[in-house]
C-alpha positions in Angstrom: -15.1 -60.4 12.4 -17.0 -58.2 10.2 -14.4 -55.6 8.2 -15.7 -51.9 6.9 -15.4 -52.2 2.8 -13.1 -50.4 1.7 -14.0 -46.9 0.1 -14.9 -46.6 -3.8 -13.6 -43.3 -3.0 -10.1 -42.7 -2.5 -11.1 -38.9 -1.3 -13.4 -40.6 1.4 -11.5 -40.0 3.9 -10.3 -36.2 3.3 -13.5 -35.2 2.3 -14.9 -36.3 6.0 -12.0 -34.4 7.2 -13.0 -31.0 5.5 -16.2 -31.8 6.5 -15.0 -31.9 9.8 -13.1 -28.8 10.2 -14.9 -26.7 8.5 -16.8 -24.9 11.1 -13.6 -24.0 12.7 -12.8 -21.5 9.9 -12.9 -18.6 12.4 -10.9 -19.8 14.7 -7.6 -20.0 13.9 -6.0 -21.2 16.9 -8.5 -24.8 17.0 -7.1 -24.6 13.0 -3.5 -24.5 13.6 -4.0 -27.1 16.8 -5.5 -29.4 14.2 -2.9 -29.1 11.7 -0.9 -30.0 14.0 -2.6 -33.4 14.8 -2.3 -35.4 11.7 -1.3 -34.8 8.4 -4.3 -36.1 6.8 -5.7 -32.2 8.3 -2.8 -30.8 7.7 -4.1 -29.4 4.1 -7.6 -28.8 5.3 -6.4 -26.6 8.1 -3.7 -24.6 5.9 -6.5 -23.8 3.6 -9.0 -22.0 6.3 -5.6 -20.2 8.1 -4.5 -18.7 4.8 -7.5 -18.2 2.4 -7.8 -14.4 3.6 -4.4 -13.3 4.7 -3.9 -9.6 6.1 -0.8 -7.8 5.9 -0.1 -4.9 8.5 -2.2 -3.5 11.4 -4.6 -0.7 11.4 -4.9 1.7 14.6 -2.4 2.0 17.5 -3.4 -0.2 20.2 -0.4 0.1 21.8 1.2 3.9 21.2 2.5 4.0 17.7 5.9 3.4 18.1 5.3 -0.1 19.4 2.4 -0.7 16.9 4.8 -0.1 14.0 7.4 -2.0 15.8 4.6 -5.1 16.1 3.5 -4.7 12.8 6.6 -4.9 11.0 7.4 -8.1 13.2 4.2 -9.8 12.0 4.7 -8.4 8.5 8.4 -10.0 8.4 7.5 -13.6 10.1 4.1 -13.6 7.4 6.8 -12.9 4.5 9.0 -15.7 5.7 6.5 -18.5 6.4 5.2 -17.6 2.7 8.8 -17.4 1.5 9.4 -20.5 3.1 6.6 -22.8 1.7 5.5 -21.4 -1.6 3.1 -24.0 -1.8 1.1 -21.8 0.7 0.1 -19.6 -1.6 -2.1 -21.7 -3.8 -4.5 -21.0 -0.1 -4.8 -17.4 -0.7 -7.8 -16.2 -2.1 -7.8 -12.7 -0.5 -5.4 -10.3 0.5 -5.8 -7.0 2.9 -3.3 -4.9 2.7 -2.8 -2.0 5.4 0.2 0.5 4.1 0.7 2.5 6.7 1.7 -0.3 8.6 3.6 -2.3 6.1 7.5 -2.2 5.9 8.4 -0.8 2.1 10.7 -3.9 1.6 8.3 -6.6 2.8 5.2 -5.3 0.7 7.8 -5.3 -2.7 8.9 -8.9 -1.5 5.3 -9.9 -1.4 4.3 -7.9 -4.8 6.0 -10.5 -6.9 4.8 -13.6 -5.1 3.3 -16.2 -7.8 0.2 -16.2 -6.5 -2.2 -19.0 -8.1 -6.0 -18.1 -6.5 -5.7 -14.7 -5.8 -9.2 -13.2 -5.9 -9.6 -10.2 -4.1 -7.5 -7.4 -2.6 -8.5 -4.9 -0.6 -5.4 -1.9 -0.4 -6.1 1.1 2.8 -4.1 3.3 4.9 -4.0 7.0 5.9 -1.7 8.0 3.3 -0.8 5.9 -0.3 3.0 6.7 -0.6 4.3 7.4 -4.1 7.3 4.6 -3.1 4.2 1.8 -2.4 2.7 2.8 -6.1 4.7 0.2 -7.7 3.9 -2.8 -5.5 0.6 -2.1 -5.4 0.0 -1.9 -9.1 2.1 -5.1 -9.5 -0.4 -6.9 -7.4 -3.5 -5.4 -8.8 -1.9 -6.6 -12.1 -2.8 -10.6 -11.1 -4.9 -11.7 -13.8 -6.6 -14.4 -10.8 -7.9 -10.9 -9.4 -11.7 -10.4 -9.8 -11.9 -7.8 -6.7 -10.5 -4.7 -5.8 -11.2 -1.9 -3.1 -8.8 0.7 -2.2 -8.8 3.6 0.5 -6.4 6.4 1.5 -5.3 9.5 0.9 -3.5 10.3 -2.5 -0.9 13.3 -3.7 -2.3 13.4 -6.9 -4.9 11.9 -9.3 -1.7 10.5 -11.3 -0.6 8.5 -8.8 -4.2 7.5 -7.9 -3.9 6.3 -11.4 -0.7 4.6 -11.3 -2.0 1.9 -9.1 -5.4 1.4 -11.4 -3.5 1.8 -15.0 -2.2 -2.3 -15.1 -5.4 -3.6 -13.4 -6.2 -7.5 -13.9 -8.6 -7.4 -17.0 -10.5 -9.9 -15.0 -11.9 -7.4 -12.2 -15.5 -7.2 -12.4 -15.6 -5.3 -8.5 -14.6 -2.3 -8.1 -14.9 -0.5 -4.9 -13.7 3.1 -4.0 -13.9 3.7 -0.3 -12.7 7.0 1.6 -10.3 7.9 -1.4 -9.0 11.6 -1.5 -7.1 13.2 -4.0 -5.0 16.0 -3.3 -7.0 18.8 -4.7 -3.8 20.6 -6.6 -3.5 17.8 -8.9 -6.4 16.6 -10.3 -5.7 16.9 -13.6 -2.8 15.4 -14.1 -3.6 11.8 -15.7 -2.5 9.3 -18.4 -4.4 8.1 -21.1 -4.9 4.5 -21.0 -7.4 5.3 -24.6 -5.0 2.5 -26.5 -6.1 -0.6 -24.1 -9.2 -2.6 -23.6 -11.6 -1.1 -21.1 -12.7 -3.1 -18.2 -16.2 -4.2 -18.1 -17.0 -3.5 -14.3 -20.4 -5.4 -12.6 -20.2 -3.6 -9.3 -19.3 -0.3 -8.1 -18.7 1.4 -5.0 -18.3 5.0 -4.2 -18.4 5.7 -1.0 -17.2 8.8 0.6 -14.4 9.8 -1.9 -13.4 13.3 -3.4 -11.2 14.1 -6.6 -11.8 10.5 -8.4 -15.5 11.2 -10.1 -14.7 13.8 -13.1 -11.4 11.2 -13.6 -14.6 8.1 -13.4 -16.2 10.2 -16.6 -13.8 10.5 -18.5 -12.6 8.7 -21.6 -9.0 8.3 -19.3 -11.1 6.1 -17.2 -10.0 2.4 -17.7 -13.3 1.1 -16.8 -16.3 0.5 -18.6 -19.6 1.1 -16.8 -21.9 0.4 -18.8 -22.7 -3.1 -17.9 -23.3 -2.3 -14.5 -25.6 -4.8 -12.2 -25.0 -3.3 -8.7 -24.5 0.2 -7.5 -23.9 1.6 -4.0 -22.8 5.5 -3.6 -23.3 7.8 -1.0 -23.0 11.0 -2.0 -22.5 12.7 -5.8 -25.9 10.9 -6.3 -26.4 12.7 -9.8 -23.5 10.6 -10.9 -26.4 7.7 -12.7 -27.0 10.8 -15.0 -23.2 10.7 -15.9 -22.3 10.6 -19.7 -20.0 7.1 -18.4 -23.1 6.0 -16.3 -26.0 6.6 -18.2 -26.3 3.6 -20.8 -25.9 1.2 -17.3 -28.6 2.4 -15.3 -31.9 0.5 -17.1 -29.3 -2.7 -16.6 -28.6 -1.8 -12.7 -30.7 -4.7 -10.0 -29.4 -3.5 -7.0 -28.7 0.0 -5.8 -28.0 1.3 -2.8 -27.5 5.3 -1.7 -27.9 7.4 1.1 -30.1 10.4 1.1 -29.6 13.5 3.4 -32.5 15.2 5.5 -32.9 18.1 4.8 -30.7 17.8 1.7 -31.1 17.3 -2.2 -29.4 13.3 -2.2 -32.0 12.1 -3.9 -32.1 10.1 -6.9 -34.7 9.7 -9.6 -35.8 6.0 -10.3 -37.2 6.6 -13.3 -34.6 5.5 -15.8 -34.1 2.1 -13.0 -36.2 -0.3 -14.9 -34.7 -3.7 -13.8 -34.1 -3.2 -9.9 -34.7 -6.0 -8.2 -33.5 -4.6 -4.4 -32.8 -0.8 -3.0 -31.4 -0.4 0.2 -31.4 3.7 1.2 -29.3 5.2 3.9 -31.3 8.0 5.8 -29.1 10.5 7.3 -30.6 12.7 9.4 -29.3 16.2 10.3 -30.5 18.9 13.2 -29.7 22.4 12.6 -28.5 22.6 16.1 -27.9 26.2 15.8 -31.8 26.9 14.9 -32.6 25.0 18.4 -30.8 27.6 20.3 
């Protein structure tokens, strides 16, 4: 009887395996049923469950008191599954972080894992306590990181620069989401003029207030002027910036929303190399005219 030859490959068979599971990468129960099958998908499966990891809840499904109560138990069995095989972490490539639901002493725990492929981190909640600043900053500090978005409201623009001042020089994506600085402090910053700016590809601004005269200024860590994709949706004279200007002939893909009626509109003119624009029409009624 005929016998298969024996693979050139010693990978043969694992790479038929990945090939195998890999459409299951949305559904992590089939993942962790698999893992549990042989050990030869043990790996495979480990690496689709924990590529993007997310770390506390957002909303109350369930009355807040028992959504905090879940949270923190998922939050706490996360930290000890991670804590308990460190070789897990060489699977996470992305982390989303949700503070209001994340218990102080877990989210410091996880700050100073080693993590080995950390790409991307995305940081929200209602409110950015000053006591979360620290972890937060220590994570964004991962030289692995290429990513960052952040979201919430902040109690002043120092703090808001706290978290940014130690940032991985690696970071190339830099998105600002629903920030808000508290409106008594905004000019209370340090001056980071002594380190190496940040050379920043793409840059979202997307419904934040307090952050953009910080963004123009020579404080500002970042440097914008290598800029290759844009996306804002209001403060739309912000290309015309003094920090913007020299980017916008580089910029290939922009994207904005204009108001009607409303001024949001920016002039294409000094766009020379756009290779895509995507525009957001927002359309308001006067509802008090129609009366």
């Amino acid at each position: 009887m005929d016998r298969m030859a024996p693979s050139a490959s010693p990978m043969a068979v694992q790479e038929l395996v990945d090939y195998c599971i890999d459409f299951l990468f949305a559904s992590p129960p089939d993942l962790k049923a698999c893992a549990l099958v042989s050990r030869s998908w043990t790996r495979t499966s480990q690496m689709h469950l924990f590529t993007h990891i997310v770390i506390g809840s957002s909303g109350y499904s369930y009355g807040q008191t028992t959504f905090l109560a879940l949270s923190r138990t998922r939050c706490t069995r996360l930290f000890a599954v991670l804590a308990a095989s460190p070789r897990l972490l060489s699977c996470i490539e992305s982390l989303q972080i949700h503070l209001d639901t994340v218990p102080h002493d877990i989210l410091v725990a996880i700050s100073v894992f080693p993590f080995v492929r950390l790409q991307r981190i995305t940081v929200s909640g209602n409110w950015v306590a000053r006591a979360a600043i620290g972890a937060v900053r220590d994570l964004l500090s991962l030289e692995t990181l290429t990513a960052i978005s952040i979201s919430g409201n902040f109690g002043s623009l120092w703090e808001f620069v706290q978290v940014l001042e130690c940032c991985s020089p690696n970071i190339r994506d830099l998105a600002f989401c629903s920030v808000r600085i508290a409106p008594f402090n905004l000019l209370t910053y340090s001056d980071p003029s002594d380190r190496r700016r940040i050379e920043i590809d793409c840059l979202d601004i997307w419904w934040s207030d307090g952050i953009h005269d910080w963004l123009n200024s020579p404080q500002c860590p970042f440097d914008f002027t290598h800029l290759k994709q844009l996306r804002l949706n209001e403060n739309t004279s912000l290309p015309q910036w003094l920090a913007f200007a020299p980017s916008v002939p580089g910029v290939e893909h922009l994207q904005f929303q204009a108001q009607i009626p409303g001024p949001s509109l920016i002039d294409l003119t000094p766009f020379t190399n756009l290779k895509s624009i995507e525009v957001f029409v927002e359309y308001r009624v006067d509802v008090s005219s129609a009366l």
